[in-house]
C-alpha positions in Angstrom: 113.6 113.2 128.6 110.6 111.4 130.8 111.3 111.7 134.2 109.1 109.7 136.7 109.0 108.9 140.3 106.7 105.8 142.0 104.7 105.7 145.1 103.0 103.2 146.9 99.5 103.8 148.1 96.6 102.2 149.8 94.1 100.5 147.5 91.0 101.6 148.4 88.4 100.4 145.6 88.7 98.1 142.3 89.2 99.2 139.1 92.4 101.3 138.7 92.4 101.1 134.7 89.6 103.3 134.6 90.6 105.6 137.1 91.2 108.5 134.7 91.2 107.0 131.2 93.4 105.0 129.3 95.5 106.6 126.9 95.8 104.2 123.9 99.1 103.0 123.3 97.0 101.2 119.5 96.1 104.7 118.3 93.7 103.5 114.7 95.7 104.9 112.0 94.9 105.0 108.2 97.7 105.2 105.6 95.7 104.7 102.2 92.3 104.8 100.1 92.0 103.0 97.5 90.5 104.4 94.7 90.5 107.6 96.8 86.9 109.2 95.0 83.9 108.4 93.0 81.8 110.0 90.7 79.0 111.8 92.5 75.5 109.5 92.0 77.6 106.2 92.1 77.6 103.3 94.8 81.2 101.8 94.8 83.7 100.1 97.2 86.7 101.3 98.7 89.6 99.3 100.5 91.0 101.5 103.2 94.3 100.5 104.5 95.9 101.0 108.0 97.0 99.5 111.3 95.1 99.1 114.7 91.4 98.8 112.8 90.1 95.9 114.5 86.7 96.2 115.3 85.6 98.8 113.1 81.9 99.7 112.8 81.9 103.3 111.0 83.2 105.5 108.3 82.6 109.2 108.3 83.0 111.1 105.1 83.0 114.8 105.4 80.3 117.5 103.9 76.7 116.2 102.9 76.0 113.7 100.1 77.8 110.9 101.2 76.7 107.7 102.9 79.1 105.1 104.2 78.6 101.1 105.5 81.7 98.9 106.6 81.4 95.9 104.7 84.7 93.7 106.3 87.9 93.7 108.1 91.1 92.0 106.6 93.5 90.9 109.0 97.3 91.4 107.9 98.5 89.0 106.2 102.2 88.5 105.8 102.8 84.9 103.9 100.4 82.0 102.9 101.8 78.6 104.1 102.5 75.3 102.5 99.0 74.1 102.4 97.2 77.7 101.7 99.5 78.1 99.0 98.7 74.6 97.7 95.0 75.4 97.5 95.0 78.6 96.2 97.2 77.5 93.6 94.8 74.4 92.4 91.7 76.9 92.9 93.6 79.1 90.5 94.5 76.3 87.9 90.8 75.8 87.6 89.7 78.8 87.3 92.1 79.5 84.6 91.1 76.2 82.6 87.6 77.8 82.9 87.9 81.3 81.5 90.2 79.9 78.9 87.6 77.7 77.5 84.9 80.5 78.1 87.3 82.8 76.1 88.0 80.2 73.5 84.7 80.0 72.6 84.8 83.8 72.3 88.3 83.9 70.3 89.2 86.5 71.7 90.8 88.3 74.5 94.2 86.1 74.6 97.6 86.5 72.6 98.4 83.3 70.7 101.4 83.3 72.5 99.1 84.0 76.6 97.1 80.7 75.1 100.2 78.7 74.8 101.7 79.8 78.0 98.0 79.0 79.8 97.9 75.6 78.3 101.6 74.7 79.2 100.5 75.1 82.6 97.5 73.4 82.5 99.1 70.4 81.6 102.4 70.8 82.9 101.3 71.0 86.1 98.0 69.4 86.9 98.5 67.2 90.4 97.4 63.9 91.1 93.9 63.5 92.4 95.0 62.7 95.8 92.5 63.5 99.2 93.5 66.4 100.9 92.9 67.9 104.6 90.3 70.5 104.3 92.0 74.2 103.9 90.8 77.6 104.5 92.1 80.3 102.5 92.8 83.7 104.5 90.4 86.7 104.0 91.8 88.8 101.8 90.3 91.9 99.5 91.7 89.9 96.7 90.2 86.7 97.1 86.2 88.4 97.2 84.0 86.7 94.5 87.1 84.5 93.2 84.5 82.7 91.1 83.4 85.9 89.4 86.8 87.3 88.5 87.7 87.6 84.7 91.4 86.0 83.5 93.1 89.4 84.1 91.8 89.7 87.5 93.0 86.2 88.1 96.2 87.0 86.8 96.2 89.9 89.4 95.4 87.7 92.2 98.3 84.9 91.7 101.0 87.1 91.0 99.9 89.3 94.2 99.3 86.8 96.6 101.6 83.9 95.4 104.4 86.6 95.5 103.9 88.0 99.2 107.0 86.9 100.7 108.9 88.9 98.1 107.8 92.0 99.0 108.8 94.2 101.9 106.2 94.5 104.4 105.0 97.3 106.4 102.7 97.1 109.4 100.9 101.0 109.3 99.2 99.7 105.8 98.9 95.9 106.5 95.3 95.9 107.9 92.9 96.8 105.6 88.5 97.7 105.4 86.4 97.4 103.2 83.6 100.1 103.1 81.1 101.1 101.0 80.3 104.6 99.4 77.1 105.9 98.1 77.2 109.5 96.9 74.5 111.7 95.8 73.9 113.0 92.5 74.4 116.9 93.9 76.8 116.1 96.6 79.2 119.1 96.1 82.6 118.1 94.3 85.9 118.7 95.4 88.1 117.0 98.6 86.5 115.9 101.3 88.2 113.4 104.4 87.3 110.2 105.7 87.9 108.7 108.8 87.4 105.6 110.3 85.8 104.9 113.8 87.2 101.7 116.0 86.7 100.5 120.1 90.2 102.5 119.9 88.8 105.5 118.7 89.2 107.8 115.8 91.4 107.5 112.8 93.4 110.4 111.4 91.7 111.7 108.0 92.8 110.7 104.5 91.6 112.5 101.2 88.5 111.3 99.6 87.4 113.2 96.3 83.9 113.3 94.9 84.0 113.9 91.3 82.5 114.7 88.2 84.1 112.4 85.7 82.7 108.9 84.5 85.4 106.7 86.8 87.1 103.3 86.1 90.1 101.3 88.2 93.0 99.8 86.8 92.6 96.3 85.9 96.2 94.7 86.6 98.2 93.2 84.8 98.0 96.6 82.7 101.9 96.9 82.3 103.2 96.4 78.7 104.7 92.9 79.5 101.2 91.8 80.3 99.9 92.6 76.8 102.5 89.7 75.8 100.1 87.1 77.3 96.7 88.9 76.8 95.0 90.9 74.4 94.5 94.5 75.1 91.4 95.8 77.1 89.1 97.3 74.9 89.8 101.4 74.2 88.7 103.8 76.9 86.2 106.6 76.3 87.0 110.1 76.9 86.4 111.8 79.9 87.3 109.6 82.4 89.2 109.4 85.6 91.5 106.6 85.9 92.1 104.8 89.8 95.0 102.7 90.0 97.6 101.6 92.6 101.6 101.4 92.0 103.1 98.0 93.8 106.7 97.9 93.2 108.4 98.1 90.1 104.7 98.0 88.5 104.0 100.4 85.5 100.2 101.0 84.5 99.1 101.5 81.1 95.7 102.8 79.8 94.4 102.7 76.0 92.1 105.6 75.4 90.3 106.9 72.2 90.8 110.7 71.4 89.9 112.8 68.0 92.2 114.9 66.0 91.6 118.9 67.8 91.1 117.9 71.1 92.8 120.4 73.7 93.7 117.3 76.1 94.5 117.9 80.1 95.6 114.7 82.0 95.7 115.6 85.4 97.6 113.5 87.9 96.5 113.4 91.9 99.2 111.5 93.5 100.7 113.5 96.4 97.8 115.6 96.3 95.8 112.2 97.9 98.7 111.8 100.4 101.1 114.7 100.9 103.7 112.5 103.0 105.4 109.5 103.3 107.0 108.9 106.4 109.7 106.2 105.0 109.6 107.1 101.7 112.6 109.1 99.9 111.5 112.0 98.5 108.4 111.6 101.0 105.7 110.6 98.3 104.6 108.9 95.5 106.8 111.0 92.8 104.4 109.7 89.5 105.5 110.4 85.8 103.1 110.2 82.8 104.2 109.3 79.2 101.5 109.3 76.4 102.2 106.6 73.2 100.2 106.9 70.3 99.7 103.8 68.3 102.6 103.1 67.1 103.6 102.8 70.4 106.3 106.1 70.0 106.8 108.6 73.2 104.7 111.6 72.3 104.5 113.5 75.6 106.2 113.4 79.2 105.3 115.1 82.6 107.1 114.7 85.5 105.6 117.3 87.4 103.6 120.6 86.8 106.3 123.7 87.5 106.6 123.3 91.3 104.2 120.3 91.7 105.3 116.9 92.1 102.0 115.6 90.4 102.1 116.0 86.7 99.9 117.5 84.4 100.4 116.7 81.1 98.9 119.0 77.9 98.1 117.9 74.4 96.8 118.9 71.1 95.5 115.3 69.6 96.8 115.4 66.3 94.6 112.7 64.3 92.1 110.1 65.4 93.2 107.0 67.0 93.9 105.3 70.1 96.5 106.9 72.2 98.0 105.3 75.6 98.9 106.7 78.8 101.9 105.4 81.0 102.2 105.9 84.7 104.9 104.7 87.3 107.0 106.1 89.9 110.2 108.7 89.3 112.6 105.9 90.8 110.2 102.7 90.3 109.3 102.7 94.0 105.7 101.0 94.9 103.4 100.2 97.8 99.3 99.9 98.2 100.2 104.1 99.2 101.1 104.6 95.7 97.6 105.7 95.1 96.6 107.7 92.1 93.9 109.2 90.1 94.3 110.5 86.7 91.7 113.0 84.9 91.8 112.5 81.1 89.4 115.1 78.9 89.2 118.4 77.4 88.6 120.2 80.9 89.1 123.6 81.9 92.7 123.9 83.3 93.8 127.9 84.5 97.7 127.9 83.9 97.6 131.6 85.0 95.7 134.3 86.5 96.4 138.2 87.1 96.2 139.9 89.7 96.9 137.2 92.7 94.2 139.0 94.8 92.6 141.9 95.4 91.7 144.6 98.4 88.9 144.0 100.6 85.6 145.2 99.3 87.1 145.9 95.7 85.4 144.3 92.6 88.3 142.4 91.3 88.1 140.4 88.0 91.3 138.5 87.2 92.6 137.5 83.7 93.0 133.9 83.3 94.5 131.9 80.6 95.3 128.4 79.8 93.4 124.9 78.4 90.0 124.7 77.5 88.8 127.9 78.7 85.0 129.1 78.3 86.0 132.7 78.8 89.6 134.6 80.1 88.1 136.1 83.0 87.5 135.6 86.4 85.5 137.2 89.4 87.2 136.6 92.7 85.6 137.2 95.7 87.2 140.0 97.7 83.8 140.2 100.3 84.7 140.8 104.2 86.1 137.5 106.1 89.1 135.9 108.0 90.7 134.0 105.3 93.4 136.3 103.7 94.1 133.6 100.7 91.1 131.8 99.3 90.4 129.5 96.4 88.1 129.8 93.5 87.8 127.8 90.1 85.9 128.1 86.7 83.1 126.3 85.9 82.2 124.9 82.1 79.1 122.6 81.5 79.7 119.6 83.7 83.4 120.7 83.8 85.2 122.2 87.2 88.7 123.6 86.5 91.7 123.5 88.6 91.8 125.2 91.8 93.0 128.7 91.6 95.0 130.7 95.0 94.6 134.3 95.5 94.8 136.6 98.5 92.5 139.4 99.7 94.1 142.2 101.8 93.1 145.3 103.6 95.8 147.7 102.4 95.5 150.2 99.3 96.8 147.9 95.9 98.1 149.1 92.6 99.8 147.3 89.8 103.3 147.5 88.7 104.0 150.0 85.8 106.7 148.8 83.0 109.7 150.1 83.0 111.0 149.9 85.9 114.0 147.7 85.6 116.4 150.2 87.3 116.5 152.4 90.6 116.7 155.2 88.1 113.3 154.2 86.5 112.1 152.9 89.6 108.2 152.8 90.4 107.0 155.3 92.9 104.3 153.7 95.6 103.4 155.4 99.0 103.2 153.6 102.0 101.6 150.7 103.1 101.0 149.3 99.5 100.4 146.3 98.0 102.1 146.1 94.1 100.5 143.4 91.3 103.3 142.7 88.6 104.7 140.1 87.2 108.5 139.5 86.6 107.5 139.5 83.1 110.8 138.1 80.7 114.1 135.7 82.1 115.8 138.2 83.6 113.5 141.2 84.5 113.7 143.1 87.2 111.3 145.3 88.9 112.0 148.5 91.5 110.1 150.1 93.4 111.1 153.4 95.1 109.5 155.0 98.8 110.4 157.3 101.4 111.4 156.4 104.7 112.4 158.3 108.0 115.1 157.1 110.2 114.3 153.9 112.7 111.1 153.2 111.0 110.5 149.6 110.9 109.4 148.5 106.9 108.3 145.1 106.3 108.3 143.8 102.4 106.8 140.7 101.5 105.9 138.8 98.1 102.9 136.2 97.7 103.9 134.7 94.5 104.4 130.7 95.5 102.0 131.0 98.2 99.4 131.5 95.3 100.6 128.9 92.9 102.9 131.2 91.1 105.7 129.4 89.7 108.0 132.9 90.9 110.9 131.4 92.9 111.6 135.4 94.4 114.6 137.3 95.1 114.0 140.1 97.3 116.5 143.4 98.1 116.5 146.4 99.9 118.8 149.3 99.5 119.4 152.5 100.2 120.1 155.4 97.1 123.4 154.5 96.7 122.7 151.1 96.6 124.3 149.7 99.4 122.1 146.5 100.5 120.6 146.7 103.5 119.1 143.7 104.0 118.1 140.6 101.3 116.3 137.4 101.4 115.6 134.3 98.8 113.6 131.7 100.9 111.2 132.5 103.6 109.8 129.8 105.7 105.7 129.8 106.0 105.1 127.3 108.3 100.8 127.8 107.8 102.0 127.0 104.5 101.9 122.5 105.7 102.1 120.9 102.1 104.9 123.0 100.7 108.8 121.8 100.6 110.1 124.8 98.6 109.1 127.8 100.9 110.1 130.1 97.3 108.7 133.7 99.3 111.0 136.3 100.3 110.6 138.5 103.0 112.7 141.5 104.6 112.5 143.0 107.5 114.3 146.4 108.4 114.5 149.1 110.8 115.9 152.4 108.0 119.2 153.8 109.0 118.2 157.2 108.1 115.6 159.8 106.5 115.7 159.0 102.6 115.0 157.5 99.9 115.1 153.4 99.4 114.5 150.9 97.1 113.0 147.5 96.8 114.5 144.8 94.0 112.1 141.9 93.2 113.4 139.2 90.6 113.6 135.6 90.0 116.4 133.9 91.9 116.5 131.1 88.8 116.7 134.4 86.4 113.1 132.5 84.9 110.1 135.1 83.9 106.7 134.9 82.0 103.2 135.6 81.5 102.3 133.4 84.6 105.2 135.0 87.1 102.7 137.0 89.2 103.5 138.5 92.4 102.0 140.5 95.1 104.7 142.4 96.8 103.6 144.1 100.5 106.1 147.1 101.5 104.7 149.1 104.9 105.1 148.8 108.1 105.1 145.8 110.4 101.8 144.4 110.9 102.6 142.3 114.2 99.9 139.1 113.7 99.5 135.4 114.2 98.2 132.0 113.0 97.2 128.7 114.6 97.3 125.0 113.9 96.1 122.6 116.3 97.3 119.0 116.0 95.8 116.3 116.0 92.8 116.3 113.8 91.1 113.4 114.9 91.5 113.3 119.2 90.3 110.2 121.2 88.9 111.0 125.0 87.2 109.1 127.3 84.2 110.7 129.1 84.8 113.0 131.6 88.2 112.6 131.1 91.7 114.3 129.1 93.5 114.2 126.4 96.3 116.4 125.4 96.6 118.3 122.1 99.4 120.9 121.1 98.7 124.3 119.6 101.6 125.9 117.2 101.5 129.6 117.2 102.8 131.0 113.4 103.9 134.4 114.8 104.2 137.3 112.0 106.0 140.5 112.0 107.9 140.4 114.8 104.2 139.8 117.2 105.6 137.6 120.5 102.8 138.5 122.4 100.2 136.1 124.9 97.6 134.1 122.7 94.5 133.3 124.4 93.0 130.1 123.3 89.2 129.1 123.6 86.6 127.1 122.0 84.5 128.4 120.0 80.9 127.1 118.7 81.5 123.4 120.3 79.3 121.0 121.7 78.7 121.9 125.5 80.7 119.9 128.1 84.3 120.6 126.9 86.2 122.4 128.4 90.3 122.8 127.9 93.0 123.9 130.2 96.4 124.9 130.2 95.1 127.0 127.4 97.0 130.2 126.5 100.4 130.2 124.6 102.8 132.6 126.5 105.0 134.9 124.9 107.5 133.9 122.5 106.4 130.5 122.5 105.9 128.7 119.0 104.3 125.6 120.1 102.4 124.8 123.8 100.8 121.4 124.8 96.8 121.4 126.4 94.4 119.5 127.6 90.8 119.0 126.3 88.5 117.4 128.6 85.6 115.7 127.8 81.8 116.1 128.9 81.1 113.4 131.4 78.6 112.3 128.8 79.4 109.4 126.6 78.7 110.5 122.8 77.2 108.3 119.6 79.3 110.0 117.0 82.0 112.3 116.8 81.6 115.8 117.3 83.5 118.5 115.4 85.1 120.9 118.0 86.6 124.5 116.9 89.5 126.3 119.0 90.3 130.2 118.7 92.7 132.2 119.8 93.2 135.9 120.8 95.9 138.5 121.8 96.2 142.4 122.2 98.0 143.9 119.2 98.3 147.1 119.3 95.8 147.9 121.6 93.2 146.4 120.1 91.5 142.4 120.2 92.5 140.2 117.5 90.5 136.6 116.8 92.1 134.2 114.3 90.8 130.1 114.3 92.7 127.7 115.3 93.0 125.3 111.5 93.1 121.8 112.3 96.3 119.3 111.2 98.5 116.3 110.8 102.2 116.6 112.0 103.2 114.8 109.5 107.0 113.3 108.8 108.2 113.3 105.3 111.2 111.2 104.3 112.2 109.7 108.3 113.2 113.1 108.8 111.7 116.6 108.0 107.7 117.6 110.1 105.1 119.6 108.7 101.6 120.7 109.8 99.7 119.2 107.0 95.9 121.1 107.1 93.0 119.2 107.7 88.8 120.4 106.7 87.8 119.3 110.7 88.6 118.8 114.2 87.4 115.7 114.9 86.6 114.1 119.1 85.3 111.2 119.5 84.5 110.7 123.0 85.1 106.7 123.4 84.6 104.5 126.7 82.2 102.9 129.0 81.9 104.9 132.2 83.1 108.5 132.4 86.5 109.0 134.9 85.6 111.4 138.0 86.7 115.3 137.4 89.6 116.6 138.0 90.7 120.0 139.1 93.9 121.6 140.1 93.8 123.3 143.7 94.7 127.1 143.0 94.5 129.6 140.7 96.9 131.1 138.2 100.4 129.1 136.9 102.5 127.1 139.6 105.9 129.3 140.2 108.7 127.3 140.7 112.1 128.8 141.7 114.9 127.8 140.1 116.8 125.6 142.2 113.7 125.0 144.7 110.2 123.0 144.5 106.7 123.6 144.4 103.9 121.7 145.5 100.6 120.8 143.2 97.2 119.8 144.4 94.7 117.7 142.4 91.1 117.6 143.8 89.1 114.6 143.1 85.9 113.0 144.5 87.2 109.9 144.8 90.9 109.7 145.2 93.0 107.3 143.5 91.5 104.0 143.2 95.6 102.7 142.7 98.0 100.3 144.9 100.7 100.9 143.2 101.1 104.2 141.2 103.5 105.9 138.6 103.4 109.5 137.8 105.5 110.9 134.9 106.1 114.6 133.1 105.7 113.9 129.2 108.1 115.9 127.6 109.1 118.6 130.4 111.2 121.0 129.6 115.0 120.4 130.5 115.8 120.9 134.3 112.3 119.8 136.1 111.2 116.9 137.4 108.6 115.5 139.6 108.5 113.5 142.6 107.5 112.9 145.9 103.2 111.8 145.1 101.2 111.6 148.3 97.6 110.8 148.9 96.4 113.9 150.7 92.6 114.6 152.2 90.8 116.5 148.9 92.6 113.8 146.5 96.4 114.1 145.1 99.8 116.3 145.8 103.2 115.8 144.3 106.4 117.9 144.0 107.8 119.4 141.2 111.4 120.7 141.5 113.6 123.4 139.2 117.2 122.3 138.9 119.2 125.4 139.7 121.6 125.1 136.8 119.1 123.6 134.0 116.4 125.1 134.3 115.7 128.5 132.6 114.6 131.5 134.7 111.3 133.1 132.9 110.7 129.9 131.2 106.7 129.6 130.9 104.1 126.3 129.8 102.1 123.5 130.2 103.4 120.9 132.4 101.2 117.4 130.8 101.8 114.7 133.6 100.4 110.9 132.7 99.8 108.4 135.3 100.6 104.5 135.4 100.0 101.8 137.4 101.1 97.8 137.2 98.5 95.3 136.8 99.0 91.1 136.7 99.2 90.0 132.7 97.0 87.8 131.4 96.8 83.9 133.0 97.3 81.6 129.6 96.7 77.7 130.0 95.6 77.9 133.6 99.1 79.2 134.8 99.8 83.0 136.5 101.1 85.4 134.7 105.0 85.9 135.2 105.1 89.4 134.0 103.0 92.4 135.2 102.2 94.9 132.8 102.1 98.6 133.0 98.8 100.3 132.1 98.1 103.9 131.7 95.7 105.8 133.9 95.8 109.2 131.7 96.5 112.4 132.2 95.7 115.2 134.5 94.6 118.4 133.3 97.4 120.4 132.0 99.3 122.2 135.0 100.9 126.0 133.9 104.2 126.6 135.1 106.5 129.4 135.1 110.1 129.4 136.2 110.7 132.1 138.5 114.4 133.6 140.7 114.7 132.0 143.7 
């Protein structure tokens, strides 16, 4: 609910849209990369696709090694008309003619039956010379060095241009830059983000990979009905990584060479690139690989790898030849989105590791197992530092394997000891303690037996999903004579942002008595194996917190606000005050509203900008703090995307930065509230606030409105007072919850005269934000 009250007042000075900043109602947003990496030491182009990129002038790539120059900016393009389509057509035709004599010449490259269909057209169709009115063709990616394009690429360009109105359009990807990437030959692989810089500000980041691998794009049309009217492209080389797009219906094939013996790991990095898809159904690209050998017979299908909606597919080559691998969507779906990027080699892939982690200080060496292995072990790195799950991978030659999850924990760790199946061969552990096992069959079961007094408050927890384990966990607790005293299956993780299937469980219990329980891990889907490793916490509650900021990439003006909305992940029963600061960013910010009161999941700020303007974006860090048990703790406040997947379901999807980018041409004048501490307003009464300015608002006519307040308050009655600005807000006696405690975020308006077109006023005025204020705390109080 937006509730808003209007007040005339005296203009005083010109200028009221840049009285405190505008906020931007054409936010740049970027939906796509395409192909979304290169190999490091290569100088490529990328097409990056969005809405509201007008004017672009910059790319930023995270991490060193990377240099970026904006080359263009496509306009959308929806349809060509009569006469475009006329043109492009006849430029086609003879272009066609060309490369089919060039080819002829060759013979090669063309199906007897793609030379018959070419020359059909080309004299089936050829027009009258007749004069015709000079016609531009749009700008479009796919109409760059026309001339240069082979009969393939041609192919491409008809069938996706001639063929627009057919498809099903969608604004957020419809614009679309073309930027070039130059990466160094040691820029450090692995995901990095891009962003793209407007007049507007600020893009969000997409996923941009530099990689190892020699690197090639699709060349369309690659789907088997193509090969009807063409000869096949030549035979890839192994490695490689393979770029390609999925439009609708479309199915991409690649021909590859591969020798009998080779251990062969295609990787897939669809949803990986771009975890959500707003109106898509599941919520992302859902790709499927199928490998032919050259007989064109099914040898191997992947659909996914265990929980992972990208697959990875594994095979042992069994003779020399050409092989060829087959990629499309689950359901046939397609879009420029459907992005992709396929490894193809014998490289190092880690389908499991043992333990999941190790305690803090501890020389831990994991065993690992899978493809292409150089050796079965792996150190982790259990040193001091925040981050209680980490990342780590193996390294072979030129090779970097997949990325493998483990957590590092304070508490004393042992590993589960066979059999211990039943309460009556249960494993003994003192408490806290963290176990290492592995649900090791279908259908194990592992028991765990400590002591307990009564009214004792035991936590147990399993990381198994969390670190990549395919373990979906089933988790009991029960007293000797096995009465259950509480169970869980699923445990939502909301720091986990990417995952759908929260498959953790988690218990927490206050014990009935002085005794003797037991705790019951096994695998809800009564699955087990080798690579079903667990790490199971039983203790005491160890009260805790995490934060995500959203979003990742904020636009400000100088000197001015901008609000941003901190989410509290609250653990083990903690529901204490969270103190938010920044930490280690640029001087001149400063952010208010900024503590998270109790209980509270989720509070709104504002970030206010140095009065300086600023070249480039700045990365800015936020931390937070609370009293737990007496004592100080820090954690960092990780950057993200609320992201929707599927027109319903939100996630906090993590991000590498926090981006600002602190846009505009003159910074607003500063704004303070009058007062210290929270405004108190009683429930059924009102409360005044104060905002002190040196130059009061430069507005005739002026809107104030609470953005998203909580249900029961609203605000009204704005006055012009001496020192700058006062309004009212009021507590509705009956709506409004006593105790209730926040950020109030109030954005002001005003009306200006629209635009005079063909001499004539305007007829409309149009409403134009003046920002927000500084974010006003509020508690609800008994009148």
């Amino acid at each position: 609910m937006t509730v808003s009250r209007r007040v005339l007042l005296l203009a005083m000075i010109p200028g009221v849209a840049t009285a405190w900043g505008q906020s931007n109602p054409r936010e740049p947003h970027i939906g796509y990369v395409y192909p979304a990496g290169g190999q490091r030491g290569a100088v490529f182009e990328i097409i990056v696709g969005g809405q509201h990129l007008w004017g672009v002038n910059e790319a930023y790539v995270s991490g060193d090694g990377v240099r970026t120059s904006v080359v263009q900016h496509y306009r959308p393009l929806k349809n060509l008309d009569k006469e475009q389509r006329q043109k492009l057509q006849r430029r086609m035709r003879e272009l066609f003619e060309k490369r089919l004599d060039e080819l002829s010449r060759e013979g090669r490259s063309l199906t007897p039956l793609g030379r018959e269909f070419i020359k059909n057209r080309k004299t089936a169709d050829k027009p009258k010379a007749t004069k015709k009115p000079a016609v531009k063709l749009p700008e479009h990616p796919l109409l760059r060095n026309l001339e240069d394009k082979s009969l393939r690429e041609l192919l491409h360009v008809r069938n996706g241009l001639l063929n627009l109105k057919k498809r099903q359009p969608n604004a957020q990807i419809a614009e679309s830059v073309l930027v070039e990437i130059t990466l160094d030959a040691r820029a450090a692989p692995g995901d990095r983000e891009i962003r793209l810089k407007t007049p507007f500000g600020l893009t969000n980041p997409m996923c941009f990979e530099v990689g190892l691998l020699r690197e090639t794009c699709e060349r369309e049309p690659n789907d088997p009905k193509a090969y009807t009217l063409l000869a096949e492209e030549p035979a890839i080389d192994l490695p490689v990584l393979m770029n390609g797009q999925i439009t609708p219906g479309d199915v991409d094939r690649f021909r590859f060479r591969a020798k009998q013996g080779q251990q062969l790991v295609i990787e897939t990095q669809a949803r990986h690139l771009i975890p959500y898809l707003a109106d898509a159904v599941p919520g992302w690209f859902q790709a499927t690989l199928a490998l032919y050998d050259d007989q064109d017979k099914e040898v191997a299908f992947a659909d996914d790898y265990r929980f992972d909606p990208d697959p990875v597919l594994f095979y042992e080559v069994p003779k020399d030849g050409e092989y060829e691998l087959e990629i499309r969507d689950a359901i046939y779906r397609g879009r420029e989105d459907f992005v992709y990027r396929i490894a193809v080699g014998e490289q190092p892939f880690i389908t499991q590791t043992f333990p999941l982690g190790g305690r803090r200080g501890n020389r831990t060496v994991a065993s690992i197992d899978g493809w292409n292995l150089s050796r079965k072990q792996l150190v982790l790195n259990t040193s001091a530092g925040a981050d209680g799950i980490r990342q780590t991978a193996l390294r072979r030659y030129n090779w970097v394997s997949n990325r493998v999850t483990y957590a590092v924990d304070t508490l004393p760790e042992c590993r589960e000891i066979e059999p211990n199946d039943t309460p009556a061969c249960a494993q003994e552990i003192d408490l806290p303690h963290i176990v290492n096992g592995r649900i090791g069959q279908p259908g194990d079961s592992d028991v765990f037996q400590f002591t307990g007094r009564a009214g004792d408050e035991v936590v147990a927890e399993v990381f198994g999903r969390r670190l990549y384990s395919p373990l979906d966990s089933l988790l009991r607790l029960t007293d000797t004579s096995g009465r259950v005293l509480e169970w869980n299956d699923d445990h939502e993780d909301k720091e986990l942002g990417l995952c759908t299937h929260h498959a953790d469980s988690y218990v927490y219990a206050r014990l009935p008595k002085d005794g003797v329980y037991h705790a019951h891990l096994s695998d809800s889907q009564q699955h087990g194996g080798e690579a079903y490793g667990y790490r199971l916490r039983i203790g005491p509650a160890r009260p805790d917190f995490a934060l995500r900021v959203t979003p990742s990439s904020i636009n400000v003006g100088a000197g001015r606000n901008v609000p941003i909305s901190v989410h509290a992940v609250r653990k083990d029963g903690f529901a204490g005050d969270i103190e938010v600061v920044l930490k280690d960013s640029p001087a001149g910010f400063t952010l208010h509203g900024a503590r998270i009161p109790p209980g509270l999941d989720r509070v709104r700020m504002t970030l206010t900008a140095p009065r300086k303007l600023l070249d480039q974006p700045v990365a800015v860090q936020l931390e937070g703090s609370a009293l737990i048990g007496g004592r100080k703790v820090s954690r960092p406040a990780v950057p993200a995307e609320d992201m929707m997947q599927a027109f319903l379901y939100r996630h906090l999807a993590p991000s590498q930065e926090l981006m600002v980018a602190v846009t505009g041409k003159r910074p607003g004048p500063p704004l303070e509230l009058v007062g210290d501490g929270p405004v108190r307003i009683s429930a059924g009464g009102t409360a005044q606030v104060r905002i002190k300015t040196p130059r009061r608002p430069m507005v005739k006519q002026m809107e104030l409105e609470l953005r998203e307040p909580p249900e029961g308050v609203t605000l009204q009655d704005v006055t012009v007072v001496p020192e700058g600005l006062a309004f009212v807000l009021k507590a509705d006696r009956d709506a409004a919850r006593v105790g209730l405690e926040g950020n109030l975020i109030v954005e002001a308006f005003t009306e200006m005269a629209g635009r005079q077109q063909g001499g004539k006023a305007p007829k409309q005025k149009r409403r134009v934000s003046l920002g927000v204020l500084p974010a006003i705390p509020f508690e609800i109080v008994q009148r």
